[in-house]
Structure formats: structure tokens, C-alpha cells
DSSP file (Angstrom, degrees, kcal/mol; ACC not computed):
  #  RESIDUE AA STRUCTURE BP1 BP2  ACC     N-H-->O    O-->H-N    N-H-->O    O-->H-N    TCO  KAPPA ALPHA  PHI   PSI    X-CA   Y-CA   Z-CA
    1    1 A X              0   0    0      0, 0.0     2,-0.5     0, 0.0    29,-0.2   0.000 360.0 360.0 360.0 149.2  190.8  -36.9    5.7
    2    2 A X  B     +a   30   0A   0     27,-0.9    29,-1.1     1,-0.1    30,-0.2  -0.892 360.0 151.1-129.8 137.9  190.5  -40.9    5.0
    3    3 A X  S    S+     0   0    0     -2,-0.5    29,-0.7    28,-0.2    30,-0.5   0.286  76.3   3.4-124.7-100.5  187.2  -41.9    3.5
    4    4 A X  S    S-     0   0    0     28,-0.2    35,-0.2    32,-0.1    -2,-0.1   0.982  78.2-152.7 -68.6 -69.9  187.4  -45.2    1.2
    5    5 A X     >  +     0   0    0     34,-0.1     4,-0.7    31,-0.1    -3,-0.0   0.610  54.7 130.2  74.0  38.7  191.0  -45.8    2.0
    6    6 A X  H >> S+     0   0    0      2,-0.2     4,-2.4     3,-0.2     3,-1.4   0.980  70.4  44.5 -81.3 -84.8  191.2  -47.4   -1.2
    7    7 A X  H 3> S+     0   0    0      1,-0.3     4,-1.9     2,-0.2    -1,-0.1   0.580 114.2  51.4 -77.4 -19.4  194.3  -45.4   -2.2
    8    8 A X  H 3> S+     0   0    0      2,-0.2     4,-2.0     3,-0.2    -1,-0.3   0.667 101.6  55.5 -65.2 -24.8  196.1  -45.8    1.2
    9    9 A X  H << S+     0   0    0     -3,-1.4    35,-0.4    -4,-0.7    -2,-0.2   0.925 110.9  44.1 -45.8 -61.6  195.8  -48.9    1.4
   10   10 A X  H >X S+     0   0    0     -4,-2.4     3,-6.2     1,-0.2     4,-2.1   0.989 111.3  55.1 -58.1 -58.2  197.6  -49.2   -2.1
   11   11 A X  H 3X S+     0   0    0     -4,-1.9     4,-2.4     1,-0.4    -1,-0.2   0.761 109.2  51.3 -62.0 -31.8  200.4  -46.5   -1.1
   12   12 A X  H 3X S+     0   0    0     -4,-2.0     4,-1.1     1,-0.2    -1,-0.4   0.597 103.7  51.2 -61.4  -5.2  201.0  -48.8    1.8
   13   13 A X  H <> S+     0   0    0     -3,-6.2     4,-1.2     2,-0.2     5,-0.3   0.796 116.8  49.1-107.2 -36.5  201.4  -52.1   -0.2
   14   14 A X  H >X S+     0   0    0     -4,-2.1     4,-1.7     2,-0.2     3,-1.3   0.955 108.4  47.9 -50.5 -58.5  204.0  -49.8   -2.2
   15   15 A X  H 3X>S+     0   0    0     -4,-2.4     4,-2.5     1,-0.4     5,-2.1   0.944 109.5  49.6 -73.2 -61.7  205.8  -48.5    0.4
   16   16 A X  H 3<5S+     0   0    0     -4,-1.1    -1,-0.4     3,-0.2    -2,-0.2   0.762 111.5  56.0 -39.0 -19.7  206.3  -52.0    2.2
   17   17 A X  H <<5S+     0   0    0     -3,-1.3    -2,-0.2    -4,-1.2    -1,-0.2   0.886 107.0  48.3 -49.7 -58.2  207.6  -53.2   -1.6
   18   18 A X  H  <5S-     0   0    0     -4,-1.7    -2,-0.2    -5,-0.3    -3,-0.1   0.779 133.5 -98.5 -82.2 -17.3  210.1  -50.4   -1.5
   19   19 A X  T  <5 +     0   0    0     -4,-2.5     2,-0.2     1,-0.4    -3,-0.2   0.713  62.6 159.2 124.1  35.6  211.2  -51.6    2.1
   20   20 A X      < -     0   0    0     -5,-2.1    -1,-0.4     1,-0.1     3,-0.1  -0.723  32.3-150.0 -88.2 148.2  209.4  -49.5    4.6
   21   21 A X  S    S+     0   0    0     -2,-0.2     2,-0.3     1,-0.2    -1,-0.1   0.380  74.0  10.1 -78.3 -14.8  209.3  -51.2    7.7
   22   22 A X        -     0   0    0      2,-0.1     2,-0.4    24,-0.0    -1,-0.2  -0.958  60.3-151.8-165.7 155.2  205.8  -49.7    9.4
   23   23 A X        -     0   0    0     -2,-0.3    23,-2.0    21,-0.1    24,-1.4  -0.997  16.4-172.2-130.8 123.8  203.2  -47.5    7.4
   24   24 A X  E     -b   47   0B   0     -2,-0.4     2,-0.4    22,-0.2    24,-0.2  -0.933  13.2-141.8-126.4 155.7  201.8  -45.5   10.1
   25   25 A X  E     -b   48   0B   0     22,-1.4    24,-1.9    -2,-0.3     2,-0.3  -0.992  13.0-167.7-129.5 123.0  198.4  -43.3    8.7
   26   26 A X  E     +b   49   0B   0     -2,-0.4     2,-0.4    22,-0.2    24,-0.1  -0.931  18.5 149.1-115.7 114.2  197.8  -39.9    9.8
   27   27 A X  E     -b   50   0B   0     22,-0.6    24,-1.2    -2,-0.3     3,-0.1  -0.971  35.2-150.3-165.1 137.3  194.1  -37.7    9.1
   28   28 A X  S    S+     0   0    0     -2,-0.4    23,-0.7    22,-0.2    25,-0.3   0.968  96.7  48.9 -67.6 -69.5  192.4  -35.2   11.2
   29   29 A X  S    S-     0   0    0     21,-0.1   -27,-0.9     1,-0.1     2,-0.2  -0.574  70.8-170.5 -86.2 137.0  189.0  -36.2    9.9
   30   30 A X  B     +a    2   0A   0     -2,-0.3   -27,-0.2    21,-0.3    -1,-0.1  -0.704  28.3 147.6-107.7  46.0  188.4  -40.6   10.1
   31   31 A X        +     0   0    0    -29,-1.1   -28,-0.2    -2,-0.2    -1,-0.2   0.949  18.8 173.4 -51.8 -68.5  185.1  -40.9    8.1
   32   32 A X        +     0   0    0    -29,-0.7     5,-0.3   -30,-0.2   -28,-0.2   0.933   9.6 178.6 -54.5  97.6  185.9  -44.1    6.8
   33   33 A X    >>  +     0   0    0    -30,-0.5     3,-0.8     3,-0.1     4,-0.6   0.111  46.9  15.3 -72.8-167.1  182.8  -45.1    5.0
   34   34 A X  T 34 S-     0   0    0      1,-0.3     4,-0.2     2,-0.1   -30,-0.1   0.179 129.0 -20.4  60.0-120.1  182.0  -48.0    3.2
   35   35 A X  T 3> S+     0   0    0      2,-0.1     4,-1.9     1,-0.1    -1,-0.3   0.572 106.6 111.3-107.5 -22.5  184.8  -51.4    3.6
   36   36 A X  H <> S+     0   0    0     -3,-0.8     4,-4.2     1,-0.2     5,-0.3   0.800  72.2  42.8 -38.1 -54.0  187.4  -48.9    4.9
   37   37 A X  H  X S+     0   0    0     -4,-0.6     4,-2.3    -5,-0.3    -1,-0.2   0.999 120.1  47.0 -60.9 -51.9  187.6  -49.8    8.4
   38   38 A X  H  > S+     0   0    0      2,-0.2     4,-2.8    -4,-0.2    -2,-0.2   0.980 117.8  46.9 -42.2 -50.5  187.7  -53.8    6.9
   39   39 A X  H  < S+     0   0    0     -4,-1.9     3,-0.2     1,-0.3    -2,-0.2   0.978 111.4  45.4 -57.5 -56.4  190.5  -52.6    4.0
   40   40 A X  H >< S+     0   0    0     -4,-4.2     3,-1.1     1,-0.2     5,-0.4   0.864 110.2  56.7 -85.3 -37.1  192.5  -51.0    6.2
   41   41 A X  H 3< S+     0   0    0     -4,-2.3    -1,-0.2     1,-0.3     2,-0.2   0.888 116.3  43.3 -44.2 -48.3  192.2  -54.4    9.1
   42   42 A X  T 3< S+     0   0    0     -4,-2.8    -1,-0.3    -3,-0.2     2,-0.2  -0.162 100.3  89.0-117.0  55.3  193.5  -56.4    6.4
   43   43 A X  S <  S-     0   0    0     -3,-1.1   -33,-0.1     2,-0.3   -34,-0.1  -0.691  86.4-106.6-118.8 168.2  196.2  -54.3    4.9
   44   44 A X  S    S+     0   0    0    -35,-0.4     2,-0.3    -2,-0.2   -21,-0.1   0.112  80.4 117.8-117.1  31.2  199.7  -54.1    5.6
   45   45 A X        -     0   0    0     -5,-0.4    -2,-0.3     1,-0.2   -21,-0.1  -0.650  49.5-161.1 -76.4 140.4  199.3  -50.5    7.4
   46   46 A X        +     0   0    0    -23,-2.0     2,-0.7    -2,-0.3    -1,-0.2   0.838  59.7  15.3-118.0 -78.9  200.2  -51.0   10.7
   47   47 A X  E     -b   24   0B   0    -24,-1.4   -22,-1.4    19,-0.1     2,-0.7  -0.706  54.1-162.1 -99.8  82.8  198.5  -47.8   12.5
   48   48 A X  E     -b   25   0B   0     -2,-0.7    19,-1.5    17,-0.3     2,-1.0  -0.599   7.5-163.8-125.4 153.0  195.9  -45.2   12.0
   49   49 A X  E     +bc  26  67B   0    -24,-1.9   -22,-0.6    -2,-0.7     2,-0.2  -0.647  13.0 157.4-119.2 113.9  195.3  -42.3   13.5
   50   50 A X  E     -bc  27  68B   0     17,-1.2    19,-0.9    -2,-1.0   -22,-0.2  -0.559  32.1-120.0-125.0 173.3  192.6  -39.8   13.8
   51   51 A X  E >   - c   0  69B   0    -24,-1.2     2,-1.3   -23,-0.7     3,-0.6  -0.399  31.6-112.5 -84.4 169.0  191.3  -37.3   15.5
   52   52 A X  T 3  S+     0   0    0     17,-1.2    -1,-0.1     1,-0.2    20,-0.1  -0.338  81.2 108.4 -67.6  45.7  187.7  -37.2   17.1
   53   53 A X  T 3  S+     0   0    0     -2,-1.3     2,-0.4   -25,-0.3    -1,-0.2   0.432  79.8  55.6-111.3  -9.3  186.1  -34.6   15.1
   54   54 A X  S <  S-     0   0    0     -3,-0.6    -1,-0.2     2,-0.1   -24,-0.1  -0.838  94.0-113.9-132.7 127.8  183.9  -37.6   13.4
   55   55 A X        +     0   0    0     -2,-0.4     2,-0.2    -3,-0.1     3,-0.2   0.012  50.8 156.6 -16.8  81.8  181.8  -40.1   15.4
   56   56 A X        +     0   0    0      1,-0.1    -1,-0.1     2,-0.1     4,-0.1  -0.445  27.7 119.6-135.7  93.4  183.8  -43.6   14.7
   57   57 A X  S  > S+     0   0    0     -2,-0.2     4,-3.6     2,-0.1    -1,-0.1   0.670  82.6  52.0 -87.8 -46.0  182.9  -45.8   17.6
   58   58 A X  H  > S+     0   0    0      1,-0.2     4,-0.7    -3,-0.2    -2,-0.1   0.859 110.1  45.2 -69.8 -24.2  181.5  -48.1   14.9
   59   59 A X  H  > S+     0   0    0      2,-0.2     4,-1.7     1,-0.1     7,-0.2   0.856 107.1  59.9 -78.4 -14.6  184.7  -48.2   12.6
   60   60 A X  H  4 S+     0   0    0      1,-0.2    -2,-0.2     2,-0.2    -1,-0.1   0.883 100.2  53.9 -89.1 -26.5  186.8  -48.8   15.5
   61   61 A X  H  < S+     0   0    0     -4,-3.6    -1,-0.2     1,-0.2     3,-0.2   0.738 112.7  45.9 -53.0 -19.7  184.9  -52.2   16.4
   62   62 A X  H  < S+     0   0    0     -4,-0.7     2,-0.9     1,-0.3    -2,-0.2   0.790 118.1  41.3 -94.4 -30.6  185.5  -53.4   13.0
   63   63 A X    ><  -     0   0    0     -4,-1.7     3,-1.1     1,-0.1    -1,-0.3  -0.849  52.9-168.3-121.4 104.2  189.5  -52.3   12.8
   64   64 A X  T 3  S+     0   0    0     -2,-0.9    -1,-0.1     1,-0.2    -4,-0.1   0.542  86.9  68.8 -55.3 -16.0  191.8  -52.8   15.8
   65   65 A X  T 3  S+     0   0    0    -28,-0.1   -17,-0.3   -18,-0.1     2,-0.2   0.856  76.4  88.6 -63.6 -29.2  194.2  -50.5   13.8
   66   66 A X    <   -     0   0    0     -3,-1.1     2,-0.4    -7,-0.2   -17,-0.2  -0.486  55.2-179.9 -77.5 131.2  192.4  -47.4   14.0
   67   67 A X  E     -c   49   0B   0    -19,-1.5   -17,-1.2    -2,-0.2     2,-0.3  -0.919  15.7-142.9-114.2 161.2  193.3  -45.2   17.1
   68   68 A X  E     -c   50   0B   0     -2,-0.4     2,-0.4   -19,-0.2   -17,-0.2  -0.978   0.5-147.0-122.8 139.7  191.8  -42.0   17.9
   69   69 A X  E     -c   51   0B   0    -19,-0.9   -17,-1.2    -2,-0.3     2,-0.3  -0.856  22.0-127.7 -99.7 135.7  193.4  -38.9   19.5
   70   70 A X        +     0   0    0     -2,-0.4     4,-0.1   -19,-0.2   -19,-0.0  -0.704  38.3 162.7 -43.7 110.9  191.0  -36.6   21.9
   71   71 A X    >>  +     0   0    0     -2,-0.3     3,-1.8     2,-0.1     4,-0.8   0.705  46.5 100.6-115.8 -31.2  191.5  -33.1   20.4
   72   72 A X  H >> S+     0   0    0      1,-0.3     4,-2.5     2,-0.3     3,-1.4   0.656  75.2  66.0  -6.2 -89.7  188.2  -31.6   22.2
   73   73 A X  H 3> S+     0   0    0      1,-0.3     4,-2.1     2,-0.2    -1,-0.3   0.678 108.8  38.6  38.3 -94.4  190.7  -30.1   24.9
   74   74 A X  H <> S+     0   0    0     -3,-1.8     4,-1.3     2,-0.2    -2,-0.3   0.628 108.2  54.4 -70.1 -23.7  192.0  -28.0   22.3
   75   75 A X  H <X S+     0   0    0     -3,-1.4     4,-2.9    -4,-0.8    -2,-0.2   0.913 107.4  57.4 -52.8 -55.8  189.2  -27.0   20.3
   76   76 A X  H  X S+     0   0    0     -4,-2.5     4,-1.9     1,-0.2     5,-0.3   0.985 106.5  44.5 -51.7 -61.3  187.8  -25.9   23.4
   77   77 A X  H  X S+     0   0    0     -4,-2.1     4,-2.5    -5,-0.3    -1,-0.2   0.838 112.3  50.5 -65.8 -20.6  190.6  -23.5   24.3
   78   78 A X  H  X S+     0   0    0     -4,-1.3     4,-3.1     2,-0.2     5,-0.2   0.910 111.0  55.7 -73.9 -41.3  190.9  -21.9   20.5
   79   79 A X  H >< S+     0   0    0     -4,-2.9     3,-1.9    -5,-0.2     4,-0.3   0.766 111.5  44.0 -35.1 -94.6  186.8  -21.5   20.9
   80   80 A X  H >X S+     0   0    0     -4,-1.9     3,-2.8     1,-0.3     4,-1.1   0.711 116.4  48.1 -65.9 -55.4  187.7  -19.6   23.9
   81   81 A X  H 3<>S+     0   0    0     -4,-2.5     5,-1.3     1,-0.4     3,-0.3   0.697 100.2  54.7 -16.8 -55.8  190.4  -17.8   22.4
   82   82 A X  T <<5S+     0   0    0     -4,-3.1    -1,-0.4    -3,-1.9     3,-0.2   0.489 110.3  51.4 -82.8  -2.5  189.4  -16.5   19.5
   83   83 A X  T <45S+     0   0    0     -3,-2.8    -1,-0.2    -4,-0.3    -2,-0.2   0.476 111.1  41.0-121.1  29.9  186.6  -14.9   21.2
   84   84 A X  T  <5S-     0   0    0     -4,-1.1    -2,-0.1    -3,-0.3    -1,-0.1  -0.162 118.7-120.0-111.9  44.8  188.2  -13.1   24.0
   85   85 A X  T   5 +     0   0    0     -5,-0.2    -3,-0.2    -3,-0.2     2,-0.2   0.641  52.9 167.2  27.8  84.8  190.5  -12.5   21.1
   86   86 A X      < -     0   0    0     -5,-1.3     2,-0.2    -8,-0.1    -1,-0.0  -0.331  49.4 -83.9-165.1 152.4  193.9  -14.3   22.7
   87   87 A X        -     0   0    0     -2,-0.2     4,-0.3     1,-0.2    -6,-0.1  -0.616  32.7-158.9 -77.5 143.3  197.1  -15.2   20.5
   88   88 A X  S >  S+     0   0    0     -2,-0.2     3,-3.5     2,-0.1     4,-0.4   0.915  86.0  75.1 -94.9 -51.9  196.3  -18.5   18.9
   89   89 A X  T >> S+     0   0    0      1,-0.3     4,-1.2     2,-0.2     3,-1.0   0.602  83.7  77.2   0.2 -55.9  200.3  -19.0   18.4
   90   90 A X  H 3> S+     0   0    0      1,-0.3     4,-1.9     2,-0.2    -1,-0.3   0.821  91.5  42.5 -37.5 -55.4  199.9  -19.6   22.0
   91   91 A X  H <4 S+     0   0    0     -3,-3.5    -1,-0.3    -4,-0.3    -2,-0.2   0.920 114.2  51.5 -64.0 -36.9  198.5  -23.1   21.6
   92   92 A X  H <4 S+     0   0    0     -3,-1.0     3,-0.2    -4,-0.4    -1,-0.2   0.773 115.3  43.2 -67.7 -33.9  201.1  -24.0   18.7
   93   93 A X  H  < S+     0   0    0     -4,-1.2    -1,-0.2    -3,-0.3    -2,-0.2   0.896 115.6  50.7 -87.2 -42.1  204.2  -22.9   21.0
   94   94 A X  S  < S+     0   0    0     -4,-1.9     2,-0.9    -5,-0.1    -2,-0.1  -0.084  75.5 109.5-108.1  24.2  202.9  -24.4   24.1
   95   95 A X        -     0   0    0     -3,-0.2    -4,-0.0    -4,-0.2    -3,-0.0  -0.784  49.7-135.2-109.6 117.0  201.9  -28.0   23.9
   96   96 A X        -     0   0    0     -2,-0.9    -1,-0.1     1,-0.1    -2,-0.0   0.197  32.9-115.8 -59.2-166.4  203.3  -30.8   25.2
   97   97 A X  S    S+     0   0    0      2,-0.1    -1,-0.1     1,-0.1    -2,-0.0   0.772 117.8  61.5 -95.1 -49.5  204.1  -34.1   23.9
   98   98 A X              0   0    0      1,-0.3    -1,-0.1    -3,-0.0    -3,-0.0   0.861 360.0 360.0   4.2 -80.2  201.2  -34.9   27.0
   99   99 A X              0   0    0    -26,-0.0    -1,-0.3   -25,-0.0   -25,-0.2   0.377 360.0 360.0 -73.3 360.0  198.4  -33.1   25.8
């Protein structure tokens, strides 16, 4: 989960110090309250990306970094799994790079 993004922010400025060449940022949940979506615009984090399980139409007008992956798809099909009681393993074994 990303909130503030105070402290990714920093860990990116490290990791570009120590000689990483892209800082890409990964969180299921994208809240990013506050200045986030501004911190992270003007930071030396290249990407991030989260999934749509929180509403951020408005952070992604402020930050051209943030992308969001459609997981809705898959939510839908563990819902229906788990209650005609279905292997969930299924979904883990059987996703493409695609989906």
C-alpha cells in the first residue's frame, strides 16, 4: 500500500545514489493521500504501479507516473470461485503475462 509516499520517495533518491538505473514502485492498494501524487511527479521514481482496488482518477491527473493495472477480471473469478468452492491455485498457475 502507498499512502504519503514520503518514504519512497526517499528510498528512491537512495537507490539512484547507489546507481540504480530506474526505480519502478509496486502496491496493490494506491491511496496516495495528501502531496503524494505531487512527491512522487517530482521525484526520481520513474514508474508506479497499482492496482484498481482504490478510486485514483484524481491522483492520476496530478502524476503522469502513476499507472494502474485492472485486476477486476480477477477478483471476479476468485468471487466466483470460492463460492462454488473451485481450486484457487487455479488462478495462480494459469495466468498469462496478457491478463
Amino acid at each position: 500500500m502507498i499512502d504519503d509516499a514520503e518514504s519512497f520517495v526517499a528510498v528512491a533518491a537512495l537507490l539512484k545514489e547507489k546507481g540504480a538505473y530506474k526505480v519502478y514502485v509496486m502496491a496493490t492498494h494506491g491511496l496516495m493521500s495528501m502531496e503524494a501524487p505531487r512527491l512522487i511527479e517530482n521525484s526520481v521514481i520513474d514508474e508506479v504501479v497499482v492496482t484498481n482496488t482504490v478510486p485514483n482518477d484524481l491522483q492520476l491527473s496530478q502524476c503522469t507516473k502513476i499507472k494502474t493495472v485492472d485486476i477486476s477480471v480477477l477478483l471476479a473469478e476468485a468471487i466466483r470461485r470460492i463460492h462454488n468452492n473451485e481450486s484457487m491455485s487455479y488462478l495462480f498457475k494459469n495466468i498469462s503475462c496478457e491478463d
